[in-house]
C-alpha positions in Angstrom: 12.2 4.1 14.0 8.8 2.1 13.2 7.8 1.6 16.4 8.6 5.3 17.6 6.4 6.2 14.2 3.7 4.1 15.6 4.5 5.6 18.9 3.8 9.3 18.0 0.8 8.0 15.2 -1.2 6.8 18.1 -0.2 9.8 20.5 -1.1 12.2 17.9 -4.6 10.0 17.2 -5.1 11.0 20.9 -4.4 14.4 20.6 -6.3 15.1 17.4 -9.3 13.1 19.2 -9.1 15.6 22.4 -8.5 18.7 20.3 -11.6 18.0 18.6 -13.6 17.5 21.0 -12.4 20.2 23.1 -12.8 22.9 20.3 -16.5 21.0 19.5 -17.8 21.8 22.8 -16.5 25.4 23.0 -17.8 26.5 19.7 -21.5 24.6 20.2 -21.4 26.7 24.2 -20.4 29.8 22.3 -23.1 29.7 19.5 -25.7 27.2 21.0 -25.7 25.4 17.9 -26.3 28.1 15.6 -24.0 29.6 12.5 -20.9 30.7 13.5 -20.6 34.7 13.0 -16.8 36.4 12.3 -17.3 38.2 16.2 -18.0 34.3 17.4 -15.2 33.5 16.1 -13.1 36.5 17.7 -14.4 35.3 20.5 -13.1 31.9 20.1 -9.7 32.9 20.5 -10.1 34.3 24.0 -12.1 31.3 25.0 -8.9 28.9 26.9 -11.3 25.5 26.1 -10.9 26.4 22.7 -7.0 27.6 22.1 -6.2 24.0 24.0 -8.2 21.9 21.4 -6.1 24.0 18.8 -3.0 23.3 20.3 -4.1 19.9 21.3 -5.0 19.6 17.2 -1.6 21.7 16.2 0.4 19.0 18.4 -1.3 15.8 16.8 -0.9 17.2 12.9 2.8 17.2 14.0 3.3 13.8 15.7 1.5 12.7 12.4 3.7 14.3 9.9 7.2 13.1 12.0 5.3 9.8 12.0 4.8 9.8 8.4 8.1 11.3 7.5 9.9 7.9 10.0 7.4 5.2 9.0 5.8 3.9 6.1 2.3 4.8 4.7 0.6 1.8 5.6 2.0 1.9 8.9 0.7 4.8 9.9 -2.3 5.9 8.2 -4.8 3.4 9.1 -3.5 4.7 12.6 -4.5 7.8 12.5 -8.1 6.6 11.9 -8.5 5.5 15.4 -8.8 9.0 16.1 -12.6 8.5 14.8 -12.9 6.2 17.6 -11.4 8.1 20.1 -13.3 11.3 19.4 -16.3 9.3 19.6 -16.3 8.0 22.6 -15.0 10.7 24.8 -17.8 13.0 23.2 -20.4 10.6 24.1 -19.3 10.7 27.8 -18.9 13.9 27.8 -21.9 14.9 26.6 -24.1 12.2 28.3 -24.6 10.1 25.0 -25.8 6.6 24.3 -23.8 5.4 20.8 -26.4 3.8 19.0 -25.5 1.0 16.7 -25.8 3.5 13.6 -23.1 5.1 14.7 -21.2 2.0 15.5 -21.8 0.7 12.0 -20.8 4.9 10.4 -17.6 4.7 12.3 -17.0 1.1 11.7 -17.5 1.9 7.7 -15.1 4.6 7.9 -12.3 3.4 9.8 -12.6 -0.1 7.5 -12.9 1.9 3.9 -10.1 4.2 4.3 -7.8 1.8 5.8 -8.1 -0.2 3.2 -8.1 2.9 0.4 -4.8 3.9 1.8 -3.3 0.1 1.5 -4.1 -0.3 -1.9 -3.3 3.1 -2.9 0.4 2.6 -1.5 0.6 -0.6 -3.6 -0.7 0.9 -6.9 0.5 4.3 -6.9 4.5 5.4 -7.0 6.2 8.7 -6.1 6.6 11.2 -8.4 10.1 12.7 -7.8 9.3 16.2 -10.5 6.2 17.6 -11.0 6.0 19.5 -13.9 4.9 23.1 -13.4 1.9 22.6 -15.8 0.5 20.0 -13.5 1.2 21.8 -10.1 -0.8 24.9 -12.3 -3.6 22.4 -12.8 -3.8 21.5 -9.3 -4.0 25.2 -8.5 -6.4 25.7 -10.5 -9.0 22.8 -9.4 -8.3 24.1 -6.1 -9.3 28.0 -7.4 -12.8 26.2 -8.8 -13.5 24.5 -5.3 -12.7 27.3 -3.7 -15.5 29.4 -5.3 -17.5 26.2 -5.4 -17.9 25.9 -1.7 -17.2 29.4 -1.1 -20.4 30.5 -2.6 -22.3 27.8 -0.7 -21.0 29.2 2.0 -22.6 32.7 1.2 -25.4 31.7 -0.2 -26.7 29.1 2.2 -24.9 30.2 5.1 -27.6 29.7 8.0 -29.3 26.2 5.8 -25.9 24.3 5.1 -25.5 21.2 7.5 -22.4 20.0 9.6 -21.7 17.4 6.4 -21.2 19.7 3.8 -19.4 21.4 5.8 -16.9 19.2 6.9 -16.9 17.6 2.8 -15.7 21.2 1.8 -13.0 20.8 4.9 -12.2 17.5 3.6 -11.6 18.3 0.1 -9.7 21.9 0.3 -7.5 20.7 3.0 -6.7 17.4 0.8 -5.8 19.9 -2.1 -3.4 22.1 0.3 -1.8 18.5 1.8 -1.0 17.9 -2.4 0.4 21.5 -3.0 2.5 21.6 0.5 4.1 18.3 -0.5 4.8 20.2 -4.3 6.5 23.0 -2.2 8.5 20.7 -0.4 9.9 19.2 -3.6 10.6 22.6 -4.5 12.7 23.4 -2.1 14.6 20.4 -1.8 15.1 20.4 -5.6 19.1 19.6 -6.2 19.5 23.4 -7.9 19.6 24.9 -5.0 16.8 28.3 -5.5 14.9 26.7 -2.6 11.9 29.8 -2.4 12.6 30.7 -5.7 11.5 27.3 -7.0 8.2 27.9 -5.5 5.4 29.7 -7.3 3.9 32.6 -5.9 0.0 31.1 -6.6 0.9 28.0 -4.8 1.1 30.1 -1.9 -2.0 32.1 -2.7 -3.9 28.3 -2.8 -2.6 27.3 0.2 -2.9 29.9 2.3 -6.9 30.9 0.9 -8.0 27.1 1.2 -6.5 26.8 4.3 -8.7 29.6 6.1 -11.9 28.7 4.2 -11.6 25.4 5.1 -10.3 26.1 9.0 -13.6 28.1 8.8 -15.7 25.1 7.6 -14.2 23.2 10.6 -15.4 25.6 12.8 -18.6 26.2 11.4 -19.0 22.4 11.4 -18.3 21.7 15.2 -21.4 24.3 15.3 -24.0 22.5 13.4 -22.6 19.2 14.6 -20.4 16.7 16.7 -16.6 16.9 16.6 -16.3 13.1 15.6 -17.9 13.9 12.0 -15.1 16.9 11.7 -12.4 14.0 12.6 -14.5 11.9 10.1 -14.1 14.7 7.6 -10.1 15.0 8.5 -9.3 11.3 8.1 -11.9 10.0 5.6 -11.9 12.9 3.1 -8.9 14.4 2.9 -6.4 11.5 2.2 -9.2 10.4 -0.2 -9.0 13.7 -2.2 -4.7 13.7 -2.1 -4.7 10.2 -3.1 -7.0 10.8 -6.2 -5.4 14.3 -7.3 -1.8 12.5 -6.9 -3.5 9.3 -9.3 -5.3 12.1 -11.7 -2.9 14.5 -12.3 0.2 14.1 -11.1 0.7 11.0 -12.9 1.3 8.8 -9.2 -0.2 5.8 -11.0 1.9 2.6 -11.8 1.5 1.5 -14.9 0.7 -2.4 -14.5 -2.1 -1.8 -12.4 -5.1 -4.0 -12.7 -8.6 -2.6 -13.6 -9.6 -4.7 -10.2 -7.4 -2.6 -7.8 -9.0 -0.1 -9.1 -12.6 -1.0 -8.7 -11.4 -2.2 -5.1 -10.1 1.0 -4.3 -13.6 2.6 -5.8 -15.6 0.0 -3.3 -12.9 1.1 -0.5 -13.8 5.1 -0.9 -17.2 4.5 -1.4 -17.2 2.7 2.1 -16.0 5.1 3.9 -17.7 8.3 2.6 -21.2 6.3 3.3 -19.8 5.8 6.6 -19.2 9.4 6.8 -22.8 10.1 5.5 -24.4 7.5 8.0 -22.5 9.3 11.1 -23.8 12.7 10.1 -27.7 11.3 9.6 -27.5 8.7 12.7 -24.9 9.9 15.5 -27.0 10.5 18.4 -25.9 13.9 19.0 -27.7 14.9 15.0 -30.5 13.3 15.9 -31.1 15.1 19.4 -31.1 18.0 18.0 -33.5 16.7 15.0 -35.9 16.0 17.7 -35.2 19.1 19.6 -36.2 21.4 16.6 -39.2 19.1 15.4 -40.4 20.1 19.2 -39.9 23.5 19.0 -41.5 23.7 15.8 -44.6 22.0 17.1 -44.6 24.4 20.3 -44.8 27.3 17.9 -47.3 26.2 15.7 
């Protein structure tokens, strides 16, 4: 069963890596790099480039979660990074880019940090079999607050917000909606047989509101940048956010833990949200189209 987990892990790498990049390049042709509007959007649906990154991205989520679900952690997680790579390079040849070595170094940083994040986090943390319902509230709630947090960013600096924050709001909603879809699946396989009933009604409400804001940052973020920051966002961020909520509040933390794990697993985190930082400052594709304003601006003035 490993080696089919590894099997599908890398398979679904692939298909996350083509899905992005696919979906990349038909939101940038339908908004030229501007925000994305609610009739772009519409229009996305119709576009077939599009649909077959989302099914593409649809098919690889799946192989991931099968993977996970036959393999364990450390197996496939650090697996699933290489999708970084693999978006990378097939947007650089298909938009007739030259990776630079910052962008060797971004990815590099990423891939490294949150590999090793997820191996120490398997080895300090331990499943929690119950969560209470004051805890799964708690996590509700945080969720509510970054919600409105990036939500109002959203509104406020709609046309000014950058491909990084958006893909940081992505990261952390969609890690909060991984935490509460795990709680729900404890619910319903919870020995006393209510199944739905076990599950709480807000839960629901969480899931399904982060899950379109953040599907909208992803969008929005394959518009103001390249798709291998949005896989960045996917693979860096979000296992970084359900890792620290399951440590934080739902008590995931083994108690005989060293204080030098966890300033290793600081280090680790650190590393790769740099890295993420560094690829949306150095990729080539950011700073093309740094240079391509700074020259329109100067042809104006």
């Amino acid at each position: 069963m490993v080696w089919l987990a590894v099997f599908l892990a890398v398979l679904g790498a692939f298909c996350l890596a083509f899905g992005a990049q696919r979906q990349g390049s038909a939101v940038k042709a339908d908004t030229g790099g501007l925000a994305l509007s609610s009739n772009g959007f519409l229009r996305l649906l119709r576009n077939p480039r599009w649909v077959l990154g989302l099914l593409l991205l649809f098919a690889g989520m799946a192989m991931n979660a099968v993977a996970l679900v036959s393999a364990p952690l450390t197996v496939v997680q650090p697996i699933g990074a290489i999708a970084l790579v693999i978006t990378t390079v097939v947007n650089a040849r298909d938009q007739g880019l030259s990776i630079n070595r910052a962008t060797v170094v971004a990815i590099s940083a990423c891939v490294t940090g949150s590999a090793l994040f997820v191996l120490l986090a398997v080895n300090v943390t331990q499943e929690n079999h119950h969560v209470s319902g004051e805890d799964e509230l708690t996590v509700v709630l945080l969720l509510a607050l970054a919600v409105g947090l990036f939500g109002s960013l959203a509104v406020m600096f709609r046309h000014r917000m950058n491909a990084f924050v958006y893909i940081l709001g992505a990261g952390v909603l969609f890690g909060f909606v991984a935490v509460l879809t795990r709680i729900i699946g404890k619910h319903l396989l919870d020995p006393n047989g209510l199944f739905l009933l076990n599950v709480q009604w807000y839960t629901v409400v969480a899931i399904v509101a982060a899950g379109g804001l953040g599907s909208w940052f992803v969008q929005s973020a394959y518009s103001t940048g390249p798709p291998d920051l949005v896989i960045a966002g996917l693979t860096v961020i979000d296992p970084i956010v359900g890792i620290a909520i399951g440590i934080a509040i739902l008590g995931e933390l083994r108690p005989d833990v060293h204080a030098v794990m966890a300033i290793a697993m600081a280090v680790a985190a650190s590393l790769a949200i740099v890295g993420v930082i560094a690829l949306s400052r150095h990729h080539p594709e950011v700073t093309t189209r740094k240079r391509d304003a700074k020259a329109a601006t100067g042809r104006k003035a």
